[in-house]
Backbone bond lengths (Angstrom), bond angles and torsions (degrees), N, CA, C in turn:
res aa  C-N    CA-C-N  psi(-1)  N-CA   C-N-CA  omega(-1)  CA-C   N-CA-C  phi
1 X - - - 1.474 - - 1.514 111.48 -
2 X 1.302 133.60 -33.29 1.119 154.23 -172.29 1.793 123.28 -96.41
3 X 1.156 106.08 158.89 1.836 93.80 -168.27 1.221 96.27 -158.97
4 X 1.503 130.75 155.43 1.340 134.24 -163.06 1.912 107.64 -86.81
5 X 1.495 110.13 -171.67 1.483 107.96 175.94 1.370 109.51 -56.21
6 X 1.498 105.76 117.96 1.464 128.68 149.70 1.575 86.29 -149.89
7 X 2.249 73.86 -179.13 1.543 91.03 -158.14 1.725 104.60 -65.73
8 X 1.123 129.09 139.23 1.266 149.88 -164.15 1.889 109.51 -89.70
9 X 1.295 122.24 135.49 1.486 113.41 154.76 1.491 115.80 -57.46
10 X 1.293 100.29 175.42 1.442 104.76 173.55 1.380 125.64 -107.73
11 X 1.610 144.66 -141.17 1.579 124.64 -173.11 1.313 97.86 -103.27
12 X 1.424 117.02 170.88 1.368 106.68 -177.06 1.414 144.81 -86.59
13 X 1.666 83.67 12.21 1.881 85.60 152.91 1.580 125.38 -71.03
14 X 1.246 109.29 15.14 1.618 95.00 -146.12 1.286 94.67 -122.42
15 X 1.229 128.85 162.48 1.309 141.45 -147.79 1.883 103.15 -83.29
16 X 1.514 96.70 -178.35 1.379 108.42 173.66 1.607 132.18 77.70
17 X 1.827 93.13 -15.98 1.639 103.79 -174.52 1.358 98.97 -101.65
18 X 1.186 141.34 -4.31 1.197 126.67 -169.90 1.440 124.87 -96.40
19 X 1.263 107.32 150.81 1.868 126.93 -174.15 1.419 103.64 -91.36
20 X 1.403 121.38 128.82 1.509 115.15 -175.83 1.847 108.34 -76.93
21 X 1.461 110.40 139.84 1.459 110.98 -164.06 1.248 97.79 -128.64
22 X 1.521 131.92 172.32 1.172 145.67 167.70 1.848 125.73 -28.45
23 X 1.551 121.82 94.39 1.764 97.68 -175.14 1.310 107.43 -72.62
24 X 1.345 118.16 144.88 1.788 134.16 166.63 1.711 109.77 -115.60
25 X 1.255 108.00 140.75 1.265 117.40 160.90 1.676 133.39 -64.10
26 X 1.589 99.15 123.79 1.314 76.02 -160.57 1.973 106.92 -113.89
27 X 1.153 113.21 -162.45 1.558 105.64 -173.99 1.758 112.60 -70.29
28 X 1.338 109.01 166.12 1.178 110.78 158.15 1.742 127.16 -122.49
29 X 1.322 118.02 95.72 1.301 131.34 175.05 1.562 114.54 -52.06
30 X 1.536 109.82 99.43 1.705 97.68 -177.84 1.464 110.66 -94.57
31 X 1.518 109.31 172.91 1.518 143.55 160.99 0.906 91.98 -76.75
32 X 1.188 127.43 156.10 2.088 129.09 142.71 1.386 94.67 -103.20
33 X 1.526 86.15 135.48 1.664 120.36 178.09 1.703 108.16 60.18
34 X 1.478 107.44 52.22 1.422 99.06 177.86 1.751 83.47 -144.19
35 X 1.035 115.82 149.69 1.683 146.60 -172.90 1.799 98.57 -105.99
36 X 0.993 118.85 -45.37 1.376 124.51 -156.69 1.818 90.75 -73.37
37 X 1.608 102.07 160.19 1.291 122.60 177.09 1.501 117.97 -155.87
38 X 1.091 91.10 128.86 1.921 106.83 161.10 1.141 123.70 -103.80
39 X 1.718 117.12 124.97 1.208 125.73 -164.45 1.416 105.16 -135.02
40 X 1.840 89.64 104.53 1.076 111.84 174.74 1.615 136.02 -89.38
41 X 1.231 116.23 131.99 1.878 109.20 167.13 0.849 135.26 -59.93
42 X 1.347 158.06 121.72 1.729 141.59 -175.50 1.115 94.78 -139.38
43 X 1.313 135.17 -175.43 1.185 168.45 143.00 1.662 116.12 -87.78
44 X 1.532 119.07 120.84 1.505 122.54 -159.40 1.637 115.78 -76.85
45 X 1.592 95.24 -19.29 1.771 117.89 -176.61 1.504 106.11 -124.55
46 X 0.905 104.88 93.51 1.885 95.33 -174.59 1.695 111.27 -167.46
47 X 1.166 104.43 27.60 1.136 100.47 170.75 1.588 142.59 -69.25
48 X 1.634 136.94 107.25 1.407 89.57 51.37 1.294 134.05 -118.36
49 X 1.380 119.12 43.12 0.902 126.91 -151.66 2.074 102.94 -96.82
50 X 1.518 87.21 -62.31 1.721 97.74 177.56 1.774 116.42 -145.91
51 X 0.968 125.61 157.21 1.194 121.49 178.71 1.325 116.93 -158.42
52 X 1.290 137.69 166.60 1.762 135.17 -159.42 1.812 98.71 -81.48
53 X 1.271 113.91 -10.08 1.599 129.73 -175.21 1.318 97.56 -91.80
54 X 1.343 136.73 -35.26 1.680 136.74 -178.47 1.672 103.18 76.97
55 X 0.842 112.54 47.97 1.599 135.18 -161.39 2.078 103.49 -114.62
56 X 1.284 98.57 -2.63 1.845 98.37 -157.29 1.938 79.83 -99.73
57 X 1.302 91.72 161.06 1.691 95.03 152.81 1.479 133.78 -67.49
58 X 1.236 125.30 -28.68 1.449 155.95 156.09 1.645 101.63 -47.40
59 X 1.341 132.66 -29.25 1.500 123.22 -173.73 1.836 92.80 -100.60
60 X 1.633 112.24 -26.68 1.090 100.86 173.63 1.500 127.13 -69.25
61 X 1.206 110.64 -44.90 1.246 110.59 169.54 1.515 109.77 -62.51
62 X 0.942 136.01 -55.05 1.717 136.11 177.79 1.928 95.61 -36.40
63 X 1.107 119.55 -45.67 1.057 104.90 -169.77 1.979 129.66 -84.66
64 X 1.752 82.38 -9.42 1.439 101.54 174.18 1.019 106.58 -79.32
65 X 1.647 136.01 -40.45 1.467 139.70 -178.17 1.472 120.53 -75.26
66 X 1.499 118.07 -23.80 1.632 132.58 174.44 1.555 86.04 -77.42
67 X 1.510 151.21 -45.94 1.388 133.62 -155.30 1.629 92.86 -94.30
68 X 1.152 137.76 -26.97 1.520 117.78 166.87 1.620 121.54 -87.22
69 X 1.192 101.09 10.55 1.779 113.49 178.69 1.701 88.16 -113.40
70 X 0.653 124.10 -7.58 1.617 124.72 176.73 1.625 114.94 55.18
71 X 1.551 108.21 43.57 1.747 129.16 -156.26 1.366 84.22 -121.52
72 X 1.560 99.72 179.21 1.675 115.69 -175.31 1.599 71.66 -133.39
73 X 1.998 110.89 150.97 1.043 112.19 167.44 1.489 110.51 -106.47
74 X 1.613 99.15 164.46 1.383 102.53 -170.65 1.405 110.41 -147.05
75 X 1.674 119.12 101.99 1.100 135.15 -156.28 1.884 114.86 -62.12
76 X 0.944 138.86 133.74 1.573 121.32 145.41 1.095 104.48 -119.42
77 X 1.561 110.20 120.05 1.628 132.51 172.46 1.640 106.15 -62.06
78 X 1.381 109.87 141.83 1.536 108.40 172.05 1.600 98.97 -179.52
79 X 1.605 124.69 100.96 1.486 116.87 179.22 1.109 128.87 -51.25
80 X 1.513 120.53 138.12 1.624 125.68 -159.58 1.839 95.25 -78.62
81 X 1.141 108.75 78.03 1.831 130.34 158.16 1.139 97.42 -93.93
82 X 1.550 106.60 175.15 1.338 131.93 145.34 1.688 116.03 -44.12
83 X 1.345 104.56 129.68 1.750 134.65 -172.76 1.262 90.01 74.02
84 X 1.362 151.86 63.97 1.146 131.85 145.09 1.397 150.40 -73.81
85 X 1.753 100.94 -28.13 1.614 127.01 161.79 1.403 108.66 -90.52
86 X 1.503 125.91 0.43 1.480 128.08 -169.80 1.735 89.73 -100.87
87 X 1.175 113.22 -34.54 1.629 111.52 173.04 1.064 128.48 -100.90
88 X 1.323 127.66 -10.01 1.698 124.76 148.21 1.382 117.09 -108.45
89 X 1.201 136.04 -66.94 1.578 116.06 -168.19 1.667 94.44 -73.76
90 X 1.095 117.57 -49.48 1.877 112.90 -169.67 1.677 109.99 -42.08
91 X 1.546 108.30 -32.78 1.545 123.45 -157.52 1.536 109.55 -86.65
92 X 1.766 111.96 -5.47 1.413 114.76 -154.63 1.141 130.63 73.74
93 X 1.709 130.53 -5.78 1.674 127.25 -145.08 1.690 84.70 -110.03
94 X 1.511 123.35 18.64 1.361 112.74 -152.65 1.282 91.65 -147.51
95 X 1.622 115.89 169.15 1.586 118.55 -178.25 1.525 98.93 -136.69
96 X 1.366 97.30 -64.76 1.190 111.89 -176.27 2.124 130.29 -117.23
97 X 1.102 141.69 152.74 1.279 142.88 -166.77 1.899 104.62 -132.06
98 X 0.659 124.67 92.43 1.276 129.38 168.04 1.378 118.78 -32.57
99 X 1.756 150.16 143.22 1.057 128.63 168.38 1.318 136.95 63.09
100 X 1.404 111.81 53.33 1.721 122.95 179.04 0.901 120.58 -118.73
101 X 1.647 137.77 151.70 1.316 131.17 -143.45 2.250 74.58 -96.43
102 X 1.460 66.54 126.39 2.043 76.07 161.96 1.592 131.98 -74.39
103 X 1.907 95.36 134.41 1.310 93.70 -140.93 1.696 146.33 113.96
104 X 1.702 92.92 -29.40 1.350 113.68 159.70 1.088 136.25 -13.39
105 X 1.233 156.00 72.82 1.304 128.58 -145.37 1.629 122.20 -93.37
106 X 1.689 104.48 5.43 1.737 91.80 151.20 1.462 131.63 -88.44
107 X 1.509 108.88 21.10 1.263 101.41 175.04 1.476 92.76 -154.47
108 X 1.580 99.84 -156.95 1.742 118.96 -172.60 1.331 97.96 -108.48
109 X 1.271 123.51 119.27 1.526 124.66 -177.46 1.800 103.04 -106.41
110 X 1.124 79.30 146.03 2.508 92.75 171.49 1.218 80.32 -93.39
111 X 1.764 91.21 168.80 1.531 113.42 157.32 1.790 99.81 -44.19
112 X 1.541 84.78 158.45 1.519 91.09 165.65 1.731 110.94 -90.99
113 X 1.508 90.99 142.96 2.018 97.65 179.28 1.498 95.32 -88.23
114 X 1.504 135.18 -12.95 1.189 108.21 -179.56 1.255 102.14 -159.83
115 X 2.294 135.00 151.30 1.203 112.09 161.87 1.821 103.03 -119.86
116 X 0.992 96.26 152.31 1.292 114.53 158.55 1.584 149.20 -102.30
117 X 1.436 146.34 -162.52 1.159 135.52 -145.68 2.141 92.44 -159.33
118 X 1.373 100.15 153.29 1.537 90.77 137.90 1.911 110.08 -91.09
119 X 1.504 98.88 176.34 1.249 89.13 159.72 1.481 109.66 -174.81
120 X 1.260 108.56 162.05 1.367 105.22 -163.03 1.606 107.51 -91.79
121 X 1.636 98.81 164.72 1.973 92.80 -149.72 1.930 71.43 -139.29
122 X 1.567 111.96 144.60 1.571 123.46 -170.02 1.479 107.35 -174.48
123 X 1.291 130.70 135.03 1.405 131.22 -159.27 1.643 91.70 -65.35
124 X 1.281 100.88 156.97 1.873 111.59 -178.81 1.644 113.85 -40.32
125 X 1.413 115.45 -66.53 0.698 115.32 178.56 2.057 134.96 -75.44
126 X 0.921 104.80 6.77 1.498 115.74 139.04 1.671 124.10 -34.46
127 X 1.651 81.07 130.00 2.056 69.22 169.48 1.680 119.16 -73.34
128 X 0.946 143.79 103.50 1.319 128.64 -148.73 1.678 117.23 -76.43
129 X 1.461 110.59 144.66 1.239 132.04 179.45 1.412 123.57 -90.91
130 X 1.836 106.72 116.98 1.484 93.74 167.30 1.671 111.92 -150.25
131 X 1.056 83.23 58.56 1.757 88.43 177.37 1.803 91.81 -157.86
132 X 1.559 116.51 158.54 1.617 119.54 177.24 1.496 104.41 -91.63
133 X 1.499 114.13 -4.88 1.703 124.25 -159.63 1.683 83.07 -96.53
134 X 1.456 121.74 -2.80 1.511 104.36 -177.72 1.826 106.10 -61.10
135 X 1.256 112.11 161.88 1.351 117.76 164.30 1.208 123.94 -79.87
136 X 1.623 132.70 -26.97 1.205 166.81 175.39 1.693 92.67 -47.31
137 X 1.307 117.83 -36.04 1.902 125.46 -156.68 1.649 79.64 -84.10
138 X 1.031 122.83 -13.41 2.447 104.86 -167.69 1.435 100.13 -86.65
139 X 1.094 111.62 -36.47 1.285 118.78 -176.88 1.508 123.18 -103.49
140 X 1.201 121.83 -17.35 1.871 116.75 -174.04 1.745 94.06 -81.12
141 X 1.649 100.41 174.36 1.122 106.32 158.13 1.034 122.95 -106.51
142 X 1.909 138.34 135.17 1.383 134.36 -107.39 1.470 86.35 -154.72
143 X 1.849 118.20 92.82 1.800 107.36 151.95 1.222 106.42 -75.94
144 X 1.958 91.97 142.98 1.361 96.69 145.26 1.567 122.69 -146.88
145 X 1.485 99.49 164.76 1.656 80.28 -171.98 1.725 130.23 -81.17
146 X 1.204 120.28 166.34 1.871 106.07 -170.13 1.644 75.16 -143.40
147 X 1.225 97.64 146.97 1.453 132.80 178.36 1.932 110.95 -98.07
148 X 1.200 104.01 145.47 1.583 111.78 172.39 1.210 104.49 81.25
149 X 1.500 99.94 -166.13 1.681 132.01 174.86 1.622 110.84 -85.37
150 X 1.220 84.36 -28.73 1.900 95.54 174.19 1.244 137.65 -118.20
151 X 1.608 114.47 23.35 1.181 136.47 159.77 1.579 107.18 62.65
152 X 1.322 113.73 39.35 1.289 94.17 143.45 1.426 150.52 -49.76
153 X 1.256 102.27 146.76 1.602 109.29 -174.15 1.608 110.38 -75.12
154 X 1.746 103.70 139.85 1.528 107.15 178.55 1.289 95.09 -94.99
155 X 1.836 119.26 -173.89 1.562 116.40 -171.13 1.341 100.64 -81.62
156 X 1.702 154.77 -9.84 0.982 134.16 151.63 1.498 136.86 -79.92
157 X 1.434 115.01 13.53 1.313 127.86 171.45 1.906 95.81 -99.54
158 X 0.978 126.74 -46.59 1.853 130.33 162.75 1.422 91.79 -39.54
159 X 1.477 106.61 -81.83 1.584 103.00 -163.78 1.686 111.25 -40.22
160 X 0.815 136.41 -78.74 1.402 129.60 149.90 1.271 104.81 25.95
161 X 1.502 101.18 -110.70 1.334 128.13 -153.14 1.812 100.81 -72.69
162 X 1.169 118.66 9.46 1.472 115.31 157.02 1.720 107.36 -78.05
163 X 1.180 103.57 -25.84 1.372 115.89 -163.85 1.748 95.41 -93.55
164 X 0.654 119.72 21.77 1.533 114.12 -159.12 1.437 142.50 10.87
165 X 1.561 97.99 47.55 1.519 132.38 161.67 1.396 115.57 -77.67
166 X 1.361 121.37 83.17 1.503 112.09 175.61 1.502 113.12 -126.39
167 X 1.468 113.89 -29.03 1.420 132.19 -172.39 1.762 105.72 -48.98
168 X 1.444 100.97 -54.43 1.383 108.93 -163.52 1.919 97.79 -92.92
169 X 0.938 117.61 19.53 2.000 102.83 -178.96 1.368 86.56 -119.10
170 X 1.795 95.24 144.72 1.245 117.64 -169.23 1.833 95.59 -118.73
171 X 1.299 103.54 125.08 2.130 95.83 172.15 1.345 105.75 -80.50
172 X 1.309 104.38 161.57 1.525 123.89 163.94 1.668 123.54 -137.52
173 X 1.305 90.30 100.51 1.919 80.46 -170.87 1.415 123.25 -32.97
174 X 1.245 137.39 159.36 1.464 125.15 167.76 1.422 107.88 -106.13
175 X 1.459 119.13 8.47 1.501 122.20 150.21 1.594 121.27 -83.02
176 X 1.331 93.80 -51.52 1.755 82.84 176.24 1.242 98.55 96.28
177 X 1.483 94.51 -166.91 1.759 121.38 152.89 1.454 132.48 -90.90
178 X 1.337 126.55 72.24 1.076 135.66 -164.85 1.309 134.85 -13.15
179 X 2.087 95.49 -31.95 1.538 103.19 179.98 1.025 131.69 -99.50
180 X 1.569 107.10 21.88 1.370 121.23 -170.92 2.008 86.40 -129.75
181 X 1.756 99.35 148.38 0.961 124.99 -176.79 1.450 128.14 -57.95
182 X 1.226 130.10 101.09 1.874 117.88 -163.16 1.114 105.42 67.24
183 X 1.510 126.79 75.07 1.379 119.78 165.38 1.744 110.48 -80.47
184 X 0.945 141.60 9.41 1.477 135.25 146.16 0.833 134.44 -66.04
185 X 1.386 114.01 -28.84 1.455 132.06 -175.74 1.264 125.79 -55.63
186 X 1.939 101.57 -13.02 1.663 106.85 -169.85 1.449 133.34 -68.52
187 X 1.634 90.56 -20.42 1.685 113.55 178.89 1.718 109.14 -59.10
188 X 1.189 102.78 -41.18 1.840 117.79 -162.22 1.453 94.93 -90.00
189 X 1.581 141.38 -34.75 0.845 120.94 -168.94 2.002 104.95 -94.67
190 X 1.510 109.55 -4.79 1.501 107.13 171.96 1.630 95.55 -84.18
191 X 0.927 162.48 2.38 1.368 164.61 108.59 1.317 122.72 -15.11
192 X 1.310 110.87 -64.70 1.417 114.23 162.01 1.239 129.84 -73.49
193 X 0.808 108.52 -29.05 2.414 115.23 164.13 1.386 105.00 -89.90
194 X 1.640 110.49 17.64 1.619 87.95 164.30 1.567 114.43 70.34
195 X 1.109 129.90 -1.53 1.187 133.28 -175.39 1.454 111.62 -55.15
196 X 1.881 110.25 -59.95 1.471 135.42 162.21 1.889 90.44 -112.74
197 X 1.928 70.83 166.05 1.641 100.77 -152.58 2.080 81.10 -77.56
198 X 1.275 100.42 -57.17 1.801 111.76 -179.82 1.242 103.37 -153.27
199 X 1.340 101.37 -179.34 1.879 111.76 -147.49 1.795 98.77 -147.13
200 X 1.481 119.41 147.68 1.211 105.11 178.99 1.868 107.05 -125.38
201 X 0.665 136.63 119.83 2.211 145.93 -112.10 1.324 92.49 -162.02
202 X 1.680 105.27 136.58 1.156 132.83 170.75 1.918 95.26 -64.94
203 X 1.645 113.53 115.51 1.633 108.87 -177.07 1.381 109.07 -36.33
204 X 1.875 122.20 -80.06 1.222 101.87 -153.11 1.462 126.48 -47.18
205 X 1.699 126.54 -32.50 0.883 140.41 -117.01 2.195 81.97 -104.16
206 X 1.374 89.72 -44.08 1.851 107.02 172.13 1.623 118.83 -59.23
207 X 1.366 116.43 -35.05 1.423 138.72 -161.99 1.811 95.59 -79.65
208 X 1.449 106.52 -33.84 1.498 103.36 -165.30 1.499 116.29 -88.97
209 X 1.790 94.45 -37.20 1.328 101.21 -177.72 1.734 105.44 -80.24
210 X 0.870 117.52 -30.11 1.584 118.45 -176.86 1.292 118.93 -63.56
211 X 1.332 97.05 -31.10 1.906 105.18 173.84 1.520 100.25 -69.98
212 X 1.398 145.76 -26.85 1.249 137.64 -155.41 1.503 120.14 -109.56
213 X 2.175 99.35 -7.70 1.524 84.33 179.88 1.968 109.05 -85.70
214 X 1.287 100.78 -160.41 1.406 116.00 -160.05 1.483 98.20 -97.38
215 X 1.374 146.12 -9.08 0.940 135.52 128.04 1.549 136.07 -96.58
216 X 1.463 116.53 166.54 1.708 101.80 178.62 1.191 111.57 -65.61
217 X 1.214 123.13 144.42 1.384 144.72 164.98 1.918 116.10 -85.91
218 X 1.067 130.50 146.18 1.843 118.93 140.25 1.284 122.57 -116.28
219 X 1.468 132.68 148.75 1.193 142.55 -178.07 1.579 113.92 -110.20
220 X 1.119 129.09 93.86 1.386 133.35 166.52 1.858 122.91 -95.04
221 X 1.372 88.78 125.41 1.518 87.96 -162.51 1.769 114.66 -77.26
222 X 1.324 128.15 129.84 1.179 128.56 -148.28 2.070 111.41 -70.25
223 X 1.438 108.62 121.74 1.070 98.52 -179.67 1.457 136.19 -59.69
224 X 1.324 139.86 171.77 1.190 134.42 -166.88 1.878 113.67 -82.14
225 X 1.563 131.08 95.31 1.083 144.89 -144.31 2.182 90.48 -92.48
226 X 1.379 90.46 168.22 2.062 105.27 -166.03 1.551 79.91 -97.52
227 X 1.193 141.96 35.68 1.740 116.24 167.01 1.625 100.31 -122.87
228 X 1.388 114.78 100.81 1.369 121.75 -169.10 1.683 119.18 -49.26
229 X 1.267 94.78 -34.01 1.638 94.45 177.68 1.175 120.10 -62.65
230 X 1.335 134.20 -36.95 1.385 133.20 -175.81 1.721 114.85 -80.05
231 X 1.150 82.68 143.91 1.646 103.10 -179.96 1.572 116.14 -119.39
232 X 1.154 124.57 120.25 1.489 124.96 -179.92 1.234 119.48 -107.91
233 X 1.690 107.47 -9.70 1.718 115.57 173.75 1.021 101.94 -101.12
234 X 1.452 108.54 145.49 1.722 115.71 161.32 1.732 106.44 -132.88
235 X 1.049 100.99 131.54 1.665 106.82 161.03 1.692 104.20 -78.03
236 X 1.293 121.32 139.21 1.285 147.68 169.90 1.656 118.16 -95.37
237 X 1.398 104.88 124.35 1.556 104.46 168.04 1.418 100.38 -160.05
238 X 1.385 110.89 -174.88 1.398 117.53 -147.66 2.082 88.77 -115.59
239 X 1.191 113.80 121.53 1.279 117.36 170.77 1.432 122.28 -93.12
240 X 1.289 92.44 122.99 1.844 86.68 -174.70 1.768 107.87 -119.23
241 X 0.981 116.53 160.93 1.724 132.37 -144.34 1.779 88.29 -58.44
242 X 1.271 120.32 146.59 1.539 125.23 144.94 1.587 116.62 -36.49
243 X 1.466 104.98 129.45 1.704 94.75 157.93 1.734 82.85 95.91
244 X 1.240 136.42 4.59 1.332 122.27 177.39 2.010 102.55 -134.89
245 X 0.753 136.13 62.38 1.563 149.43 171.28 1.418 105.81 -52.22
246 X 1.389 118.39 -57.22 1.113 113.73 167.79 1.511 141.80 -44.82
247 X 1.655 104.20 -39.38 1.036 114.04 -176.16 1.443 107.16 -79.45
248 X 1.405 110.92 -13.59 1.743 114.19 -162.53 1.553 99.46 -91.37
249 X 1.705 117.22 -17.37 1.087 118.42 171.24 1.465 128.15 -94.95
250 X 1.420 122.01 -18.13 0.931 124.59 163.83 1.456 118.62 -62.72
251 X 1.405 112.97 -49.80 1.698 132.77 166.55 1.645 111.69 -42.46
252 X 1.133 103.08 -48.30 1.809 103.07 168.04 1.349 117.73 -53.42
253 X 1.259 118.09 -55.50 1.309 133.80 154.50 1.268 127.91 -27.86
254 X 1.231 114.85 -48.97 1.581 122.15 165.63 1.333 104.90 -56.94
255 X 1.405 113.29 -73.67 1.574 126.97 -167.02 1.829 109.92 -35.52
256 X 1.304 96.24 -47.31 1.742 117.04 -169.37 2.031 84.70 -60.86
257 X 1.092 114.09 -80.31 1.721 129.15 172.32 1.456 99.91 -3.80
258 X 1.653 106.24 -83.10 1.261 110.88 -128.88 1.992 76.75 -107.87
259 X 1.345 131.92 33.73 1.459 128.14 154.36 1.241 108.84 -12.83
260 X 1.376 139.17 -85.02 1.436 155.88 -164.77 1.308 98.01 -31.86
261 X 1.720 107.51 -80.04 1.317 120.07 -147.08 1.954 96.29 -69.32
262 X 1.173 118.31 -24.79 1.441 110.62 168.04 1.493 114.88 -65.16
263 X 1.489 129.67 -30.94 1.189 135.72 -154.83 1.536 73.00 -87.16
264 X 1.248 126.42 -72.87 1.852 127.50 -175.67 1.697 100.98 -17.55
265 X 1.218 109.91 -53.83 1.401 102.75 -156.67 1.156 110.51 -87.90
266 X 1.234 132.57 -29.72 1.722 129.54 144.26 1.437 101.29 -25.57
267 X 0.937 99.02 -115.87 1.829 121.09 176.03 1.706 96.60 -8.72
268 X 0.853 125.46 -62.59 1.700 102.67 175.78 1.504 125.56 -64.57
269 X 1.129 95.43 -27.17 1.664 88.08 167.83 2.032 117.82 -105.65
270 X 1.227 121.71 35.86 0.802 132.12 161.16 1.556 126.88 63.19
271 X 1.824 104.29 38.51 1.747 105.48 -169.84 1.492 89.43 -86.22
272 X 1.453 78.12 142.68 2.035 99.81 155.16 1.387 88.97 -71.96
273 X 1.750 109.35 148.42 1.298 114.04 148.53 1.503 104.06 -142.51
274 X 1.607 101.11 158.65 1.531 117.54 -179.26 1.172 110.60 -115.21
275 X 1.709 115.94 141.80 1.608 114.42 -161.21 1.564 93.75 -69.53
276 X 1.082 117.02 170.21 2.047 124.22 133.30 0.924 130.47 -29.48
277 X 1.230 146.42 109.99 1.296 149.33 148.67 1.301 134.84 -25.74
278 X 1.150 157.72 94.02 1.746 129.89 -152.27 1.481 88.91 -72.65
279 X 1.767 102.49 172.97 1.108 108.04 -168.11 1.574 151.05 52.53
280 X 1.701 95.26 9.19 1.456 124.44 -172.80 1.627 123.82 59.90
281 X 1.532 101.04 17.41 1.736 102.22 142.96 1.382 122.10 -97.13
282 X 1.549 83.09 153.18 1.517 91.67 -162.97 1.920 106.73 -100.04
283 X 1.374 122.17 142.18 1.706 121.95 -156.17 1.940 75.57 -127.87
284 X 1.506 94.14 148.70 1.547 131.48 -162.30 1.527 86.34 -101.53
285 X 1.318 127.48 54.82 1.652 122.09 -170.09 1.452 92.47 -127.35
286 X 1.173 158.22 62.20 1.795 163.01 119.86 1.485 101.50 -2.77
287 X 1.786 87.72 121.97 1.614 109.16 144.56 1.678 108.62 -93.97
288 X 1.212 108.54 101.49 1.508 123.74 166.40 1.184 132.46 -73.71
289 X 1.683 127.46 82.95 1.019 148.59 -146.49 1.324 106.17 -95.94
């Protein structure tokens, strides 16, 4: 199932893995006395990112950036599968996408408002893990997450199996079962039932669910591994459609503005984040919130 260093996908917010699924109509969040609209992409089950409830951090911020654009937002649901930017921002029916690794190159990316980590997730009392060179990885039992219909490998299933850890890691799609609620969530909650010993998780996505199971969880952010191809940091920013600069600059603008109340909404929903790098590398060093 597993394959050594090559170039790696990315976490599963991120483009390219997705299966085109059913479009639904989604709400419209107004301004009073504003005409203008932002029409955003989400995913209807995807928490914690977004959901058809506006319950994700991703609807929060959408809604922080529609009140300094002085717009009402206006969702189109469509699960982050394969063709997903080919059917909303590619299609025109779209403006903006919440949550893209900055830089993206199917769209127009802002600075990023936030970066993140994988990181490894292990009941509290665990000795905790944060390196793949641990010895603890030959012997535990090891989720990880796989992307698509065809289970691709994320960069901690590579890291792994560079190491020639494959026997004992168990995948977990980060689709799931669609018709069940948070299908990502399954990795973090086989963690807590003991299912696997620990799990290695896209941070925000680990940070949220780990706070919610029924026992304590820990989150250790994954150290910096010798297989050059892989990347475990991503800077985050908000991609907005080609052909709109303006809007991608005004949106920066917000982000820069309303700093705080974005940092608020991190911090309530529980992202690891990793500082900046000088010189635009990025260091595996998490404030674990």
């Amino acid at each position: 199932m597993f394959s050594g260093c090559r170039e790696p996908i990315r976490p599963r917010l991120l483009a390219g893995l997705f299966l085109c699924c059913l479009l639904a109509a989604g709400p419209v969040l107004a301004a009073p006395g504003s005409g203008r609209i932002l029409r955003v992409a989400a995913d209807p089950n995807n928490l914690p990112f977004s959901n058809d409830r506006l319950e994700g951090l991703e609807n929060r911020l959408a809604a922080l950036i529609a009140e300094g654009l002085g717009a009402r937002v206006e969702y189109m649901w469509w699960p982050q599968r394969r063709g997903f930017f080919r059917e909303t921002l590619g299609s025109g029916r779209a403006d903006v996408v919440m949550g893209v690794p900055a830089g993206f190159e199917r769209v127009l990316t802002t600075r990023p408002y936030y970066r993140s980590t994988y990181v490894f997730v292990q009941p509290a009392a665990a000795r905790p893990v944060h390196s793949f060179d641990d010895p603890v990885l030959r012997t535990a039992t090891i989720g990880v997450q796989l992307a698509g219909d065809d289970g691709i490998n994320t960069p901690p299933a590579h890291a792994l199996a560079a190491r020639g850890i494959v026997e004992n890691v168990r995948g977990y799609t980060l689709f799931g079962d669609y018709g069940e609620a948070d299908p990502p969530s399954a990795i973090i909650r086989a963690v807590a039932t003991h299912a696997i010993d620990l799990a290695v998780a896209w941070g925000p996505m680990a940070g949220y669910f780990a706070a919610r199971q029924d026992v304590p969880l820990a989150i250790v952010p994954v150290e910096p591994c010798d297989c050059p191809s892989l990347q475990f940091v991503f800077a985050i920013a908000v991609g907005v459609a080609y052909g709109q600069p303006e809007l991608r600059d005004e949106i920066d603008e917000i982000l820069a503005r309303q700093s705080g109340a974005v940092t608020r909404i991190l911090d309530e929903f529980g992202v690891p984040r990793v500082a900046a790098a000088p010189r635009g590398k990025e260091v595996s060093r998490a404030e674990v919130h």
